[in-house]
Rosetta silent file (secondary structure, phi, psi, omega in degrees, C-alpha in Angstrom):
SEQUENCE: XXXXXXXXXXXXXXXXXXXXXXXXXXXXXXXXXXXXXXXXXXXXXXXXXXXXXXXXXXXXXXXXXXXXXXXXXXX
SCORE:     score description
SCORE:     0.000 S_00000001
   1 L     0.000   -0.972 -175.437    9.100   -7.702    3.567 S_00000001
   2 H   -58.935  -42.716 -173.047    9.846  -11.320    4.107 S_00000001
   3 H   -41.860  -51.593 -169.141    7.737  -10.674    7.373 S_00000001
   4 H  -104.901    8.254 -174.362    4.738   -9.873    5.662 S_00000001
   5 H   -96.928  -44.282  138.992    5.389  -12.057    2.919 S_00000001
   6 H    -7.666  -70.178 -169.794    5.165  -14.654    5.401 S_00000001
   7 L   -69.685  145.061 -178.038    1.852  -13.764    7.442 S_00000001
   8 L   -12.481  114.815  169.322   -0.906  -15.874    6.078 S_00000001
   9 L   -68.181  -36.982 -147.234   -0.254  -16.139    2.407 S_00000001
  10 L   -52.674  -37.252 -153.186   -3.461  -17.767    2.110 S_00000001
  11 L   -95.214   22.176 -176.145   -4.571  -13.801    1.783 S_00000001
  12 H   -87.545  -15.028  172.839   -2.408  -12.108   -0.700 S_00000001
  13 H   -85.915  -25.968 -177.030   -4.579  -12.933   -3.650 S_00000001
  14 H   -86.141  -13.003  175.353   -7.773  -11.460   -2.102 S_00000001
  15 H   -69.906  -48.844  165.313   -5.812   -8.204   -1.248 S_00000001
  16 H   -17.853  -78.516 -158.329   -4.350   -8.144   -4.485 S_00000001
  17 H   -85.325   10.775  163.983   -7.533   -8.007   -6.163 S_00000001
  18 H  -104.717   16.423  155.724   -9.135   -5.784   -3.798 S_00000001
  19 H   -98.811  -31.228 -164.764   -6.234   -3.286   -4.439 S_00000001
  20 H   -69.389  -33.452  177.328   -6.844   -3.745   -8.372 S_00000001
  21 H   -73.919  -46.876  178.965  -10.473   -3.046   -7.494 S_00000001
  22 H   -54.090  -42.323 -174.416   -9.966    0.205   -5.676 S_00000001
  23 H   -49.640  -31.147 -160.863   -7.459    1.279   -8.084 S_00000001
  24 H   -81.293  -53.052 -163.740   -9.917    0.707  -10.784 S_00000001
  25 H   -72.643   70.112  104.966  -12.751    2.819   -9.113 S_00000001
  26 H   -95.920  -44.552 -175.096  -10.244    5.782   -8.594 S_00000001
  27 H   -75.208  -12.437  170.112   -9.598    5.896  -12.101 S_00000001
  28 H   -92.292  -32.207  166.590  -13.172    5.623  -12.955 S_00000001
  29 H   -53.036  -60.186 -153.992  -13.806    8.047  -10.395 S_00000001
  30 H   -69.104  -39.391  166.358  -11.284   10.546  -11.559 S_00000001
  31 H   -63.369  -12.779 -165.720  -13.073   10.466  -15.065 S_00000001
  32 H  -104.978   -5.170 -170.242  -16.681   10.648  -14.096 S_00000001
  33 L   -76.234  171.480 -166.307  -16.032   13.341  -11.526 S_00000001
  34 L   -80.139  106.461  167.181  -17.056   17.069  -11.965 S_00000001
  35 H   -23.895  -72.714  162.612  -13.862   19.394  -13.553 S_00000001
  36 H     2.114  -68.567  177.058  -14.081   21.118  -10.763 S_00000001
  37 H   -92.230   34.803 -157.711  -13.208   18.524   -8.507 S_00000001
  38 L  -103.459  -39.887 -171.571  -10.215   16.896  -10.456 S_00000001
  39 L   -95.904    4.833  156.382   -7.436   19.155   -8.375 S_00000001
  40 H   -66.904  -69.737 -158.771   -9.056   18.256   -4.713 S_00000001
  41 H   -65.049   23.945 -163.330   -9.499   14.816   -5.665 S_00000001
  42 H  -127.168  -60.848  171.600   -5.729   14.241   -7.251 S_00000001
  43 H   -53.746  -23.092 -173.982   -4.160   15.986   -4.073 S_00000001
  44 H   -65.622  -48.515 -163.470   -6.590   13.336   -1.708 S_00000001
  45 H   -63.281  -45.979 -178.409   -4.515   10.422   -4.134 S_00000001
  46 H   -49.168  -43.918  169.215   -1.490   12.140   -3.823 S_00000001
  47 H   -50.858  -57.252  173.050   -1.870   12.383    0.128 S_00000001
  48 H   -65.211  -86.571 -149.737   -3.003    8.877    0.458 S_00000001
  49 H   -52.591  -27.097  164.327   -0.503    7.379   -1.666 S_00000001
  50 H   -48.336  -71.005  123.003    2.245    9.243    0.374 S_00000001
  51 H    34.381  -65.937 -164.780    0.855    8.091    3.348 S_00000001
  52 H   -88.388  -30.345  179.000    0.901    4.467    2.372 S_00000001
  53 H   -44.434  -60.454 -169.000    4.218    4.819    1.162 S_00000001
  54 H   -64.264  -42.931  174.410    5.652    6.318    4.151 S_00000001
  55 H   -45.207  -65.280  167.851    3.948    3.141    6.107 S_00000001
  56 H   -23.589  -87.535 -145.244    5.573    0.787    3.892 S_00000001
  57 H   -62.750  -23.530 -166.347    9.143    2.167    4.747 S_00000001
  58 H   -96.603   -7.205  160.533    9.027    2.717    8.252 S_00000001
  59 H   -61.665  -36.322  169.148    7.290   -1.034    8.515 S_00000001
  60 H   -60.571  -53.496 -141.288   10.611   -2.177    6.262 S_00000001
  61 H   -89.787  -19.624 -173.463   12.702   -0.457    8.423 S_00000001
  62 H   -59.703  -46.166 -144.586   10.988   -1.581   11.706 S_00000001
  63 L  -110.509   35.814  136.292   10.876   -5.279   10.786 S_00000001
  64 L    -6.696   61.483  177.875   14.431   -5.114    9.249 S_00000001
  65 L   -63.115  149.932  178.465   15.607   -8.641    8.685 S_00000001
  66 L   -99.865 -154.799 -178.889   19.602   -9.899    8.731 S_00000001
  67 L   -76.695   -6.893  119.291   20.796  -12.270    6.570 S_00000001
  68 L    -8.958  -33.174  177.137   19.588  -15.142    8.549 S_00000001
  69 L    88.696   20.948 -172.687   16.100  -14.462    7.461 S_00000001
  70 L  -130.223  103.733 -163.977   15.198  -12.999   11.316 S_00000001
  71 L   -22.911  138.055 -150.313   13.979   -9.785   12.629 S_00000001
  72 L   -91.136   19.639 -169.614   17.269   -8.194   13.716 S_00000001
  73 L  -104.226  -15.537  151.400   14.802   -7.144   17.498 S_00000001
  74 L   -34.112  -44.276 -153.551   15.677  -11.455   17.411 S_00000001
  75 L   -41.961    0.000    0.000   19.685  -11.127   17.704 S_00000001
């Protein structure tokens, strides 16, 4: 993650708080929504959140650094 830790810095505070803001309107979502729609919309999070997960790791795995601090696709 050094990689992306890296890439303009400048912007890691506005993602930040535009992750805290989505996060917040899903949880205000999930209460204001319709009973009904509480086991669609909880598999959609579940889906997504997999999703993002699965992104994460195969970006970690792509962009692998050694102990040098340098994509190993450098060597």
């Amino acid at each position: 993650m050094l990689t992306v830790q890296a890439y303009k810095p400048a912007l890691r505070l506005p993602f930040f708080l535009a992750g805290l803001a989505v996060a917040a309107l899903a949880a205000i979502m999930l209460v204001r929504i319709p009973s009904g729609w509480k086991a669609g919309y909880l598999a959609a999070v579940a889906v997504l959140t997999l999703n993002r997960c699965t992104g994460r790791y195969l970006f970690a795995r792509k962009n692998k650094t050694n102990k040098i601090g340098r994509p190993e696709s450098e060597r």
